[in-house]
N, C-alpha and C positions, 0 to 999 in steps of 0.2 A: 334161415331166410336166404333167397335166393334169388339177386338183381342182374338185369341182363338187359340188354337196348337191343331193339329190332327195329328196322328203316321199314316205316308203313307198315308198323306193327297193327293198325288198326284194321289191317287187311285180312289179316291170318287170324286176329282173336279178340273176339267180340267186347271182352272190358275192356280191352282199351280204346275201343269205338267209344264205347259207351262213355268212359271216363273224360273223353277228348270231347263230346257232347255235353257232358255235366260242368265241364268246365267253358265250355264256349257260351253254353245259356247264361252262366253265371255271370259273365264276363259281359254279355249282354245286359241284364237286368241292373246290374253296379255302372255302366255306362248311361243307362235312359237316367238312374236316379242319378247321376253326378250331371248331364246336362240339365234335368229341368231343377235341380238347384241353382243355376245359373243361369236359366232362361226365367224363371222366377223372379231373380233380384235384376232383371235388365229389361228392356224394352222385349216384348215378344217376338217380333221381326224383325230386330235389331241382331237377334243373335244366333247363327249356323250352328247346331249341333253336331258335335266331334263323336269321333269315333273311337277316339284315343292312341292315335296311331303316331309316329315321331312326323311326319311329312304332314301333317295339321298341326301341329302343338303350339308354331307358330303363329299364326293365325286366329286359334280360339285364346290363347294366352294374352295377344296383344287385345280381342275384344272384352275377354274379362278381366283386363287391369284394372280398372275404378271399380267394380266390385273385390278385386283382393285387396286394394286398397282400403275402402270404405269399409272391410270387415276384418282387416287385419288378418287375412289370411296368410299364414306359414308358407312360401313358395315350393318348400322340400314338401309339403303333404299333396303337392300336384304333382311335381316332377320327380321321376326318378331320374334319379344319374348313374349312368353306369363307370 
C-alpha cells in the first residue's frame, strides 16, 4: 500500500474528484436529514436551516435549545469538539 498527499489532487486524477464528490453529496444528504428533523419538531418558519458549518452553529443551536431539551438530546451527538 502506498499513501501520498497531492495539493489539488483532484486536478491531476480523476478518483479523487470523484471521491471528493461522493463525499460532498453525502455530506449534503446527512445535512437536509439532520435539519428537517429539527424543522419537524419546531415551528416551520420559525427555524433557518444550517449547513453545519462552526460560524452558524451558534445560532441554529441557540434555536434548537427547547427541542434538545424537550428530547433529551446528548449535546456531544451535535457538536464536535476539536
Amino acid at each position: 500500500i502506498r499513501a501520498s498527499f497531492h495539493v489539488r489532487g483532484e486536478q491531476f486524477h480523476p478518483l479523487i474528484a470523484l471521491a471528493g464528490m461522493a463525499a460532498k453529496l453525502t455530506r449534503e444528504i446527512w445535512m437536509r436529514r439532520f435539519n428537517r428533523y429539527f424543522i419537524l419538531r419546531s415551528l416551520p418558519d420559525e427555524l433557518k436551516p444550517t449547513a453545519g458549518y462552526h460560524n452558524d452553529s451558534g445560532r441554529f443551536l441557540q434555536q434548537i435549545q427547547r427541542i434538545i431539551d424537550d428530547n433529551d438530546i446528548d449535546l456531544s451527538a451535535l457538536v464536535r469538539i476539536v
